[in-house]
N, CA, C and O atoms as CSV, one atom per row, in Angstrom:
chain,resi,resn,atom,element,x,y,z
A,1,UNK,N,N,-14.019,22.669,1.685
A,1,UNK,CA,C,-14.660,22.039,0.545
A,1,UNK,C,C,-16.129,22.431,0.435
A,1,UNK,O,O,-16.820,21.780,-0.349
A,2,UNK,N,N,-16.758,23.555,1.227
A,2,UNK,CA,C,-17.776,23.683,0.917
A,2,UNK,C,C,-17.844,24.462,-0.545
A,2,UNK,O,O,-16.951,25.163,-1.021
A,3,UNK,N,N,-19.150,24.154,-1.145
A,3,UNK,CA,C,-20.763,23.739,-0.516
A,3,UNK,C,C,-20.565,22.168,-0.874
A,3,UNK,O,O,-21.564,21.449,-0.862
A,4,UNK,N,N,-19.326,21.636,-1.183
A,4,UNK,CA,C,-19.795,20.042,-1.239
A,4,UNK,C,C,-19.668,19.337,-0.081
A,4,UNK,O,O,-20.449,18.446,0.254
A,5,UNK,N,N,-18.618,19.732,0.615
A,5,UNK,CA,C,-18.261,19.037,1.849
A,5,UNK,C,C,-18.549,19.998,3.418
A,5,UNK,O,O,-17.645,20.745,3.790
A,6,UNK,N,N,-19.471,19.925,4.007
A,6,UNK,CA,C,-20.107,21.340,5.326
A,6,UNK,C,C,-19.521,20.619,6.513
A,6,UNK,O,O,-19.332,19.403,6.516
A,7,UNK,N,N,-19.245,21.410,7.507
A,7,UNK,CA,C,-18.952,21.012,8.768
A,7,UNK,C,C,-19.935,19.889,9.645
A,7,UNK,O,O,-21.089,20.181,9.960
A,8,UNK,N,N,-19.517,19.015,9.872
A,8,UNK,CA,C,-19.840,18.034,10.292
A,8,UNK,C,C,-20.564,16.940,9.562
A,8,UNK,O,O,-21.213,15.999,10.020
A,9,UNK,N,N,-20.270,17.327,8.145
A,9,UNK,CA,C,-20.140,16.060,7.421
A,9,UNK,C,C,-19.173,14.870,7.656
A,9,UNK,O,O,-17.991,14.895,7.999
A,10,UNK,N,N,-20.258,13.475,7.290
A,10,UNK,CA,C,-19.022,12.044,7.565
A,10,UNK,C,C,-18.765,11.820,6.127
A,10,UNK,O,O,-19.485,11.594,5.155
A,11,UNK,N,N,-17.499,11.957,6.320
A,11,UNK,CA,C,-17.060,11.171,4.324
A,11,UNK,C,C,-16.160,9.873,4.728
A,11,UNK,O,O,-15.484,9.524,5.696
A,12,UNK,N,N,-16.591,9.252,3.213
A,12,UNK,CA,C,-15.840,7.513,3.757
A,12,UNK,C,C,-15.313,7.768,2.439
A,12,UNK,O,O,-15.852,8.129,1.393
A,13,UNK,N,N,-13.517,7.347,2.913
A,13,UNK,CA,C,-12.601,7.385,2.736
A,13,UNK,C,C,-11.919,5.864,2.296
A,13,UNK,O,O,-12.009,5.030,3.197
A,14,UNK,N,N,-11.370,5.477,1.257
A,14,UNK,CA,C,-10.237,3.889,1.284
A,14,UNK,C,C,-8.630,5.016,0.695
A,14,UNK,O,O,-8.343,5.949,-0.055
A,15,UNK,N,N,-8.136,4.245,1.497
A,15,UNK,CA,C,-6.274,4.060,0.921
A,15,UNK,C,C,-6.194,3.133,0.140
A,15,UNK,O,O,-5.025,3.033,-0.233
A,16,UNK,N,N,-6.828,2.400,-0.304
A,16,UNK,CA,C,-7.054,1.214,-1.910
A,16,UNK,C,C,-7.761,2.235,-2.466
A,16,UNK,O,O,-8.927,2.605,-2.328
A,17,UNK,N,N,-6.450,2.793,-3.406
A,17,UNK,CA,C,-7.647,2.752,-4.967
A,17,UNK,C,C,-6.159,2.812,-5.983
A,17,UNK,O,O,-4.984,2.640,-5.659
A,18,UNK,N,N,-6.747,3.111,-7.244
A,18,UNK,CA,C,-5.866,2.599,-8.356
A,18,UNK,C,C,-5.756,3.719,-9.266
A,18,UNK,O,O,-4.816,3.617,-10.054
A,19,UNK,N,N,-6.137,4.276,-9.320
A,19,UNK,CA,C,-6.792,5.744,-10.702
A,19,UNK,C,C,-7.052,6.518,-9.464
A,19,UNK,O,O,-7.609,6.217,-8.409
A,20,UNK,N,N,-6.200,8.153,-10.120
A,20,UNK,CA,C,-6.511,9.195,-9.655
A,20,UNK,C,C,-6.881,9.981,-10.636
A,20,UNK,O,O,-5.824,10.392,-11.115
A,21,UNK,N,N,-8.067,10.592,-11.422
A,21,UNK,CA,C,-8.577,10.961,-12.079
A,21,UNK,C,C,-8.857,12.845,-11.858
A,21,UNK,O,O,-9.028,13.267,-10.715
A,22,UNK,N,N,-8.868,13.599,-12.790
A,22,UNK,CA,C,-9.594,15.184,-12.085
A,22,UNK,C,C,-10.701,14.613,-11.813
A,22,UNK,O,O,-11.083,13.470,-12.066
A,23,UNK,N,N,-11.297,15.624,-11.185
A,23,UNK,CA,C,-12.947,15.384,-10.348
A,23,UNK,C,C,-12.781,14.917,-9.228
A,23,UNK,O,O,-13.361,15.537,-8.336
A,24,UNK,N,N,-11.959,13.680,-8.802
A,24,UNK,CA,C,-11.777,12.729,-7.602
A,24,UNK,C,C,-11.443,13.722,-6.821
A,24,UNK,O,O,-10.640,14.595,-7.149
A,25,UNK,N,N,-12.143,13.655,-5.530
A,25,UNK,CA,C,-12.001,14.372,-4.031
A,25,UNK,C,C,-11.168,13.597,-3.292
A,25,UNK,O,O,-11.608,12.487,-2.990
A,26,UNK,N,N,-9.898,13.936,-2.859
A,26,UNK,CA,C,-9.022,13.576,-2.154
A,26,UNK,C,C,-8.334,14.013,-0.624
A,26,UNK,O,O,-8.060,15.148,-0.236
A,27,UNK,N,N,-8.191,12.954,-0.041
A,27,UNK,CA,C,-6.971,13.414,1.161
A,27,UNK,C,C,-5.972,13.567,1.123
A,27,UNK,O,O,-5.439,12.563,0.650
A,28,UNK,N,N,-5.005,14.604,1.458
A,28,UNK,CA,C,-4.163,14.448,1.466
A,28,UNK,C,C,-3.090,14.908,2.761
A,28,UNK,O,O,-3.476,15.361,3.838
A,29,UNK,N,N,-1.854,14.703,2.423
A,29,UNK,CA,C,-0.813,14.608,3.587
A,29,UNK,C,C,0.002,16.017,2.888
A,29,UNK,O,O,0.687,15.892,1.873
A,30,UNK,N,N,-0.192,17.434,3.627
A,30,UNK,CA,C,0.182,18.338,3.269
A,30,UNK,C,C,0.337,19.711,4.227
A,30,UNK,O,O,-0.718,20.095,4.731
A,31,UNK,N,N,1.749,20.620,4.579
A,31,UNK,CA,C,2.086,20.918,5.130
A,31,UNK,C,C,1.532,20.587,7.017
A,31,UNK,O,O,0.928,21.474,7.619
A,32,UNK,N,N,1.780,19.574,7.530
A,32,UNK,CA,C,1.934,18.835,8.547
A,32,UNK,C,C,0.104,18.491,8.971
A,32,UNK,O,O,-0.492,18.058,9.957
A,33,UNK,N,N,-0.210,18.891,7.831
A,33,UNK,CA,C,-2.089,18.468,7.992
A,33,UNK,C,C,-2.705,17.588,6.740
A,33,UNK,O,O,-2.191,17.265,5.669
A,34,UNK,N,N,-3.979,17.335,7.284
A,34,UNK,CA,C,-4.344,16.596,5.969
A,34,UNK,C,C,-5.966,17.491,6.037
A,34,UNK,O,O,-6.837,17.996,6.745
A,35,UNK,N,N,-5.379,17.110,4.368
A,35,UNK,CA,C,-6.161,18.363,3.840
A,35,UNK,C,C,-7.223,18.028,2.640
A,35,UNK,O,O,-6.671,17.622,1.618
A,36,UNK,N,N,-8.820,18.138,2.577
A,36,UNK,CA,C,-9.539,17.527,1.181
A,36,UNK,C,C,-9.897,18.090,0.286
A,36,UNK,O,O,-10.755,18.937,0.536
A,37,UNK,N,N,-9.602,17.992,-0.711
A,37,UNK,CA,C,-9.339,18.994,-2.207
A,37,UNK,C,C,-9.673,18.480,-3.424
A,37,UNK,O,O,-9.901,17.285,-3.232
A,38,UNK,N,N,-9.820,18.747,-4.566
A,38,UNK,CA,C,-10.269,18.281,-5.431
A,38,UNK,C,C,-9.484,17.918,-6.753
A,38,UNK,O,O,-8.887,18.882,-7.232
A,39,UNK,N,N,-9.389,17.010,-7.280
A,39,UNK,CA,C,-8.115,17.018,-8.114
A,39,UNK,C,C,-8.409,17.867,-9.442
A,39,UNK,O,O,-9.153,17.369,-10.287
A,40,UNK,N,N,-7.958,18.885,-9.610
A,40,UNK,CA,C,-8.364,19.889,-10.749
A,40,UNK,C,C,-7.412,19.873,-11.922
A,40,UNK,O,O,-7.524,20.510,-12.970
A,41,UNK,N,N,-6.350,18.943,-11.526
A,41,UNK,CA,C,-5.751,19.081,-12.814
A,41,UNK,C,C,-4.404,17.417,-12.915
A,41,UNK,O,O,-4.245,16.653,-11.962
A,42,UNK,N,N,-3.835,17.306,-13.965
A,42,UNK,CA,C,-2.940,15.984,-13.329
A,42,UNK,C,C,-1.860,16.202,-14.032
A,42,UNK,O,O,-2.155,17.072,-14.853
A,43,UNK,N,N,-0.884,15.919,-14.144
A,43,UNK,CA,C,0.540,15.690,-15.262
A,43,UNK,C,C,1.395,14.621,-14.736
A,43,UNK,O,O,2.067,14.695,-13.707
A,44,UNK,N,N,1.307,13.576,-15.565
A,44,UNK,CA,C,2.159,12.397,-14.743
A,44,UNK,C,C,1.625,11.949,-13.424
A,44,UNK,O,O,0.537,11.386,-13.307
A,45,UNK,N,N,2.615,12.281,-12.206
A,45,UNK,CA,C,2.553,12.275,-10.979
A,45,UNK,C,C,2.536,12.861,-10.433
A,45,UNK,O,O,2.928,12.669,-9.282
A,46,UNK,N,N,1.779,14.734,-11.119
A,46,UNK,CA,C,1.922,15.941,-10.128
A,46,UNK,C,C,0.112,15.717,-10.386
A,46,UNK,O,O,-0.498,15.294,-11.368
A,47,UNK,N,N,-0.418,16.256,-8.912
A,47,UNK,CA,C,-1.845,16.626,-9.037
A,47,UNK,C,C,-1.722,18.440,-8.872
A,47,UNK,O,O,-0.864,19.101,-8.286
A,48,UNK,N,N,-2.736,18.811,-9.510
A,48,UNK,CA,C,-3.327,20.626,-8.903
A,48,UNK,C,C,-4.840,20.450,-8.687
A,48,UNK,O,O,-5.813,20.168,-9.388
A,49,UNK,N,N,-4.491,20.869,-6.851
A,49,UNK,CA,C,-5.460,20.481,-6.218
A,49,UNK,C,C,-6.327,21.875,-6.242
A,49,UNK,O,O,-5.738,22.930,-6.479
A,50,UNK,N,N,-7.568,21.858,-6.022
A,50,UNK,CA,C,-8.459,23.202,-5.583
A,50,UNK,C,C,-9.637,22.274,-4.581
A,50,UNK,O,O,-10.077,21.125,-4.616
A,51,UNK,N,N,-9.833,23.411,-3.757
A,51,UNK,CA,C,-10.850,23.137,-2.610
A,51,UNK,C,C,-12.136,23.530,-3.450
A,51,UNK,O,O,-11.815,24.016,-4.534
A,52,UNK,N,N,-13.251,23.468,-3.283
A,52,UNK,CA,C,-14.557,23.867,-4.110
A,52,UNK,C,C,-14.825,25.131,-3.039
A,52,UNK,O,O,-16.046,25.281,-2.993
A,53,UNK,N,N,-14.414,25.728,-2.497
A,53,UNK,CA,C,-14.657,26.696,-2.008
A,53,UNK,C,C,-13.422,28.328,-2.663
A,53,UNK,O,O,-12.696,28.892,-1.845
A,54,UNK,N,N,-13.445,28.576,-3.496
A,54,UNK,CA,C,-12.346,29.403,-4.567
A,54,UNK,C,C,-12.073,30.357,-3.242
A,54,UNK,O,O,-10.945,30.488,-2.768
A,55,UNK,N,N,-12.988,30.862,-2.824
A,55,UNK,CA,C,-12.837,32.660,-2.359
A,55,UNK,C,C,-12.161,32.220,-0.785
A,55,UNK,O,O,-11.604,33.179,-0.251
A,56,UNK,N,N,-12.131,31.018,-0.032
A,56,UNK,CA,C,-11.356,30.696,1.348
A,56,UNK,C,C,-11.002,29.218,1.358
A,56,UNK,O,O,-11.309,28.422,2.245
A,57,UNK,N,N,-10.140,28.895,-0.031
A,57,UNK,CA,C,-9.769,27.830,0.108
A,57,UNK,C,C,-7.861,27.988,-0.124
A,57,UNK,O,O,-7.522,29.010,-0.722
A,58,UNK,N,N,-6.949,27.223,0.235
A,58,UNK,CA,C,-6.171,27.199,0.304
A,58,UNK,C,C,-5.452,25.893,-0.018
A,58,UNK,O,O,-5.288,24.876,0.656
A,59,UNK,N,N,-5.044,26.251,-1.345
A,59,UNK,CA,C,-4.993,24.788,-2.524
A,59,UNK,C,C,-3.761,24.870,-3.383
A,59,UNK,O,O,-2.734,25.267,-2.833
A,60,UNK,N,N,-3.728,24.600,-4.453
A,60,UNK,CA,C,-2.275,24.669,-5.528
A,60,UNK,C,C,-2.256,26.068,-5.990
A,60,UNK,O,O,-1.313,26.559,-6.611
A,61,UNK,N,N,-3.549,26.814,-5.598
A,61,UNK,CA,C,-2.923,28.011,-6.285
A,61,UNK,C,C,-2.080,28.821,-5.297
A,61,UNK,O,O,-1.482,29.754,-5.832
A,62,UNK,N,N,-1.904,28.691,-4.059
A,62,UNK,CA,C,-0.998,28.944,-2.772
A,62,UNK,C,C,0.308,28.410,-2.744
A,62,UNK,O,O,1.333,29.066,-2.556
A,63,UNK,N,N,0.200,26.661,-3.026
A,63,UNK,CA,C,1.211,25.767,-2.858
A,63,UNK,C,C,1.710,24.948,-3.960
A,63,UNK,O,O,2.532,24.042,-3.827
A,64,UNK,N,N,1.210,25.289,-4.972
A,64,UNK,CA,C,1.636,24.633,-6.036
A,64,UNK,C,C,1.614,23.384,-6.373
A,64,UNK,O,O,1.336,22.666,-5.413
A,65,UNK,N,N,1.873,22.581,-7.776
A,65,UNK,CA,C,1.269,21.109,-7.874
A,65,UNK,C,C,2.237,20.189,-6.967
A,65,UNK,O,O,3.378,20.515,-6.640
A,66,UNK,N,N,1.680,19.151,-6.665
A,66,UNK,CA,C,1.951,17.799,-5.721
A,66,UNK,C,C,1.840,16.866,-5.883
A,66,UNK,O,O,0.792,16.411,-6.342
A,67,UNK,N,N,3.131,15.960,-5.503
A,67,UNK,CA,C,3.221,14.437,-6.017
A,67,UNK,C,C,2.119,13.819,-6.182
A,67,UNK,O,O,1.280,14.522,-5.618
A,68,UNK,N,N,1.527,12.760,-6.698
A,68,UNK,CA,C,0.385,11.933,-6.228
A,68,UNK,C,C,1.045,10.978,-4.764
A,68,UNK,O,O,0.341,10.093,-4.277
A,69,UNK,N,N,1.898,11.171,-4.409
A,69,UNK,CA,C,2.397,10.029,-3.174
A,69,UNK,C,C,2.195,10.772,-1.627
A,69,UNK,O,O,2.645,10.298,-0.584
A,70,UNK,N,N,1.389,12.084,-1.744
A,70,UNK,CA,C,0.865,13.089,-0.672
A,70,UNK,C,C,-0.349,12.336,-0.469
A,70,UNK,O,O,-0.759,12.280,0.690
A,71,UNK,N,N,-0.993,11.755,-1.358
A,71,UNK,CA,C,-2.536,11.608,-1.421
A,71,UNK,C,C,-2.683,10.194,-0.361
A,71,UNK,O,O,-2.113,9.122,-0.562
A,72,UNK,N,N,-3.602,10.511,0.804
A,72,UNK,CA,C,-3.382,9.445,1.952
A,72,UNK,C,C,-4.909,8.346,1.416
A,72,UNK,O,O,-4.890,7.130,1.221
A,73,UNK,N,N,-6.232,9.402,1.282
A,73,UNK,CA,C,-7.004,8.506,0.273
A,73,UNK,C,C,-8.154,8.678,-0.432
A,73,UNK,O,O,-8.707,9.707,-0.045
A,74,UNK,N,N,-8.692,8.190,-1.197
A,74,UNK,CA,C,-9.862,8.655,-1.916
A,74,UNK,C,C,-11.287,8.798,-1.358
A,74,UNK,O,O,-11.831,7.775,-0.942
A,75,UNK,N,N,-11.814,9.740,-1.318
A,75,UNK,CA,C,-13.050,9.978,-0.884
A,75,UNK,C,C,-14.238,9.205,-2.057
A,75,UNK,O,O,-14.428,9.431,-3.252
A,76,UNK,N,N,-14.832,8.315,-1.188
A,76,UNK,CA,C,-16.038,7.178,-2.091
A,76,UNK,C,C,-17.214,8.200,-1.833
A,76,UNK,O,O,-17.818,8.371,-2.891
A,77,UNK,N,N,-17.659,8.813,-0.973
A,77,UNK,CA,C,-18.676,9.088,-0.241
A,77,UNK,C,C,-18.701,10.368,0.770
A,77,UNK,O,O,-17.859,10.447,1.665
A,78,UNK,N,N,-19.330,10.995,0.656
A,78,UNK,CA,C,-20.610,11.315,-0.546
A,78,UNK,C,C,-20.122,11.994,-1.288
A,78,UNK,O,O,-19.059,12.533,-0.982
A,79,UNK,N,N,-20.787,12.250,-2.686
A,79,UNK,CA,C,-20.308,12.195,-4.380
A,79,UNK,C,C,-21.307,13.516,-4.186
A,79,UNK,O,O,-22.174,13.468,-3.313
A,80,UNK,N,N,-21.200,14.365,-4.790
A,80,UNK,CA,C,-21.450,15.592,-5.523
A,80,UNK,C,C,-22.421,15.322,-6.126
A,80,UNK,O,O,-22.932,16.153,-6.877
C-alpha cells in the first residue's frame, strides 16, 4: 500500500462497520493471507480491490473481483 501505507506503519482497524464505499482501505481474508487494498471499484457484493502501489502490487487485476464477505475490516486510521 505504499506511499500510503510504509513498513512499520500502525493502522487501526474495526470489524464494525456498515458501508463499504470505493476509497475505503480495507483488510482482507485472501488467498490464505490478509491482505490491505483499496476498494477501487463495487457491484453489489463484488469489491475490485487495488493496492496504491500499481507497479508491485498484487490486487483484482491478478485475482479478480471479491465478495464483500472476504473483507475482515475497515481501516479508520490513518486516512490519506
Amino acid at each position: 500500500m505504499l506511499p500510503t501505507l510504509r513498513s512499520g506503519f500502525i493502522v487501526v482497524a474495526s470489524g464494525r462497520f456498515k458501508v463499504l464505499a470505493v476509497g475505503d482501505v480495507v483488510i482482507v481474508w485472501h488467498g490464505g493471507l490478509e491482505k490491505i487494498k483499496r476498494i477501487a471499484g463495487k457491484k453489489g457484493d463484488r469489491l475490485y480491490l487495488r493496492g496504491d502501489n500499481d507497479a508491485h502490487s498484487t490486487d483484482s487485476r491478478s485475482f479478480g473481483w471479491l465478495h464483500e464477505s472476504v473483507v475482515v475490516a475497515k481501516v479508520l486510521w490513518p486516512k490519506r
